[in-house]
C-alpha positions in Angstrom: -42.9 -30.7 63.0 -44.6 -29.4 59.9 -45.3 -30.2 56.5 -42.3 -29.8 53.9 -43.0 -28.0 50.5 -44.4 -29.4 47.4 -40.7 -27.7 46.5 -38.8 -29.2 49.4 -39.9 -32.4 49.2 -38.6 -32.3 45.4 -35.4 -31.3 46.7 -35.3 -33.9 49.5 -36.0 -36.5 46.7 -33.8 -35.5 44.3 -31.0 -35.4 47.0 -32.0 -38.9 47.8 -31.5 -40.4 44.7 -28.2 -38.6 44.3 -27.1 -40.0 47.4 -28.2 -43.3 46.6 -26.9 -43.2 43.4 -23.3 -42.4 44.8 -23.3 -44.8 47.9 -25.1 -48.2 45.9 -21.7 -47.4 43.3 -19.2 -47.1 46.0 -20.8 -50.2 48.5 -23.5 -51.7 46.5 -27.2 -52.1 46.7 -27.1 -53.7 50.0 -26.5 -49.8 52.0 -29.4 -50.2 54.7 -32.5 -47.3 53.9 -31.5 -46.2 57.7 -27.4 -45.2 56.3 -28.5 -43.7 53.1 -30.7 -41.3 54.6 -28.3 -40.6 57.4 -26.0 -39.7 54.6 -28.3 -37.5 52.8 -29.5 -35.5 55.9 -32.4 -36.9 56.2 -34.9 -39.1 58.6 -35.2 -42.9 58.2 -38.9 -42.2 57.8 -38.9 -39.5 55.0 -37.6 -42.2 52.8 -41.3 -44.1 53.3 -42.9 -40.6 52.1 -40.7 -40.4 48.7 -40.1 -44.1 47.8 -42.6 -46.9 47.6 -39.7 -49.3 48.6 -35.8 -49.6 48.3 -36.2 -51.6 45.1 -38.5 -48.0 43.7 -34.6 -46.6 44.8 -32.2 -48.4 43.4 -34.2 -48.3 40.1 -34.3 -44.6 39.8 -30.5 -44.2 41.5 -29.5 -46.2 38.5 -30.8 -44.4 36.1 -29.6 -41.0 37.8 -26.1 -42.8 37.3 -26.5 -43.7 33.8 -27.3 -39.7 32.8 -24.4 -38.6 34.7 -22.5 -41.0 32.8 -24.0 -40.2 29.2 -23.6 -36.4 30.7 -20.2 -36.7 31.3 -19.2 -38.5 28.0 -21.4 -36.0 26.4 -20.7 -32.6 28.0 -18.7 -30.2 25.9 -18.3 -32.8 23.3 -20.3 -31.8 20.6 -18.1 -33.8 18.3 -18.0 -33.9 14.9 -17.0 -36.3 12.4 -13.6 -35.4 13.3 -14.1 -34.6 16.6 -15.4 -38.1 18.1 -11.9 -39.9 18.2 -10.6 -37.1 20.4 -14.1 -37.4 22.8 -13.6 -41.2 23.1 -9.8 -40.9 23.7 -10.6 -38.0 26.4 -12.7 -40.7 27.7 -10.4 -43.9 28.0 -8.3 -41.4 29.7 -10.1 -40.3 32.4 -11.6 -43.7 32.4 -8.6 -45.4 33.0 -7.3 -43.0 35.9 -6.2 -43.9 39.0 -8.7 -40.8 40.3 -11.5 -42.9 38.8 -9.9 -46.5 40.0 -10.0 -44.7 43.4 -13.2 -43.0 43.5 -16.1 -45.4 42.9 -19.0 -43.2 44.3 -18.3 -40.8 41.2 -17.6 -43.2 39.1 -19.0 -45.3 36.4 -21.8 -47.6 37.3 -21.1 -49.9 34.5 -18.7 -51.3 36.7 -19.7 -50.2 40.0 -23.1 -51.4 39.6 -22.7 -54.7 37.6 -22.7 -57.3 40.4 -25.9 -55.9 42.3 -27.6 -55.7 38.8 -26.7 -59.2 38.3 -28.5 -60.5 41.5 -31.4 -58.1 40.4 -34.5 -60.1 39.1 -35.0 -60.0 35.3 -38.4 -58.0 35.5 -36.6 -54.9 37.3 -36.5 -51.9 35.9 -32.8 -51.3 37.0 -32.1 -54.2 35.0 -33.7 -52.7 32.2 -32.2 -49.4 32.6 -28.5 -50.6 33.3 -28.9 -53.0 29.7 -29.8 -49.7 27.8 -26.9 -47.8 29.6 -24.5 -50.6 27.7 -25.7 -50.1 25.0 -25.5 -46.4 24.6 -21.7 -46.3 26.2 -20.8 -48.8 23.7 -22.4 -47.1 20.8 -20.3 -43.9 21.9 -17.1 -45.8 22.6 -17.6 -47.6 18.5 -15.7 -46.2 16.3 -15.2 -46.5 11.8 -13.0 -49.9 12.8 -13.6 -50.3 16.4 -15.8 -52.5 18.3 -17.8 -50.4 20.9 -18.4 -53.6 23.0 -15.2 -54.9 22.7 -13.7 -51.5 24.2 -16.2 -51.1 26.6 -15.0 -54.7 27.7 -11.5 -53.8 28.1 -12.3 -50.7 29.7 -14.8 -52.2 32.6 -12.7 -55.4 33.1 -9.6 -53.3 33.3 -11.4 -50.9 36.1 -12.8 -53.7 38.1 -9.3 -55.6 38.0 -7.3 -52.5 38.9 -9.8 -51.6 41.8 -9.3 -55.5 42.4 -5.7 -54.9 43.0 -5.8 -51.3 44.2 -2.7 -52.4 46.9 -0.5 -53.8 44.6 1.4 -52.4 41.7 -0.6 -54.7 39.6 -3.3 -52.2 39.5 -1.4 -49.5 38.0 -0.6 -51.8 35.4 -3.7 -53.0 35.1 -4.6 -49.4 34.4 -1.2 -49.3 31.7 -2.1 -51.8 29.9 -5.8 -51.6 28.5 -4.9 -47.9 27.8 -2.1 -49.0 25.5 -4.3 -51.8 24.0 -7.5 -49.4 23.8 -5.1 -46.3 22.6 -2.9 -48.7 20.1 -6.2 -49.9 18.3 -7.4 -46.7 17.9 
């Protein structure tokens, strides 16, 4: 078999770390190299000629997670004064979906992604990169008299309990709930 592209090997790359960045939110870090590159089409030993290990991975999936997220909260929003209570309400909507409790893969990876970043050492870059991710969806979620950590809070404890719970009509409550608080303080 021959030598891929310059271009090729880009696009095998950048459809790793997609991949990656989908499968480590929906089951975690711990996906074996030999499953994620099953998933993405590829051989076991392509990943060796893209990634100088897993760890090289899951930092770069994470931050392909993160800019999907500040895309998403971003995209089509070019809010104004006026216009940035709407974007953040638009937000705690869809965050607070049972489409979003249910689909973790597409989801944010402030929740899916907190418990393998918490096992990560403190040197790694996902660390790193997963700390200024916070930050930045807390500094969009603040508001004239509202606490951007505080409803970042609600909204990833409320997620992780209601995916928690999925079975049980707690979760829909779950769900209820911090939307009323988050909406009510608004």
């Amino acid at each position: 078999m021959g030598r891929v592209s310059q271009a090729q090997a880009e696009e095998n790359r950048r459809r790793v770390v997609d991949t990656a960045s989908r499968l480590f939110r929906e089951r975690g870090t711990q996906v074996s190299v030999a499953d994620l590159m099953k998933a993405a089409g590829l051989t076991h030993g392509a990943f060796y000629k893209q990634f100088a290990s897993k760890e090289a991975l899951v930092d770069e999936a994470t931050a392909h997670a993160f800019a999907e997220l500040a895309q998403r909260y971003s995209a089509g929003l070019e809010w104004r004064d006026g216009q940035r209570a709407a974007a953040q309400q638009a937000l705690i909507d869809a965050y607070l979906s049972v489409e979003h409790r249910d689909d973790p893969a597409n989801g944010c990876p402030v929740a899916a992604l907190a418990t393998d970043i918490a096992r990560e050492g403190g040197g790694r870059e996902a660390r790193r990169v997963y700390a200024e991710g916070v930050a930045d969806f807390a500094d969009f979620l603040a508001g004239d008299d509202q606490d951007g950590i505080v409803r970042l809070c609600t909204l990833f404890g409320a997620l992780v309990l209601s995916r928690a719970t999925k079975d049980s009509p707690l979760s829909g409550e779950i769900l209820a709930a911090a939307h009323a608080a988050l909406t009510e303080a608004g």
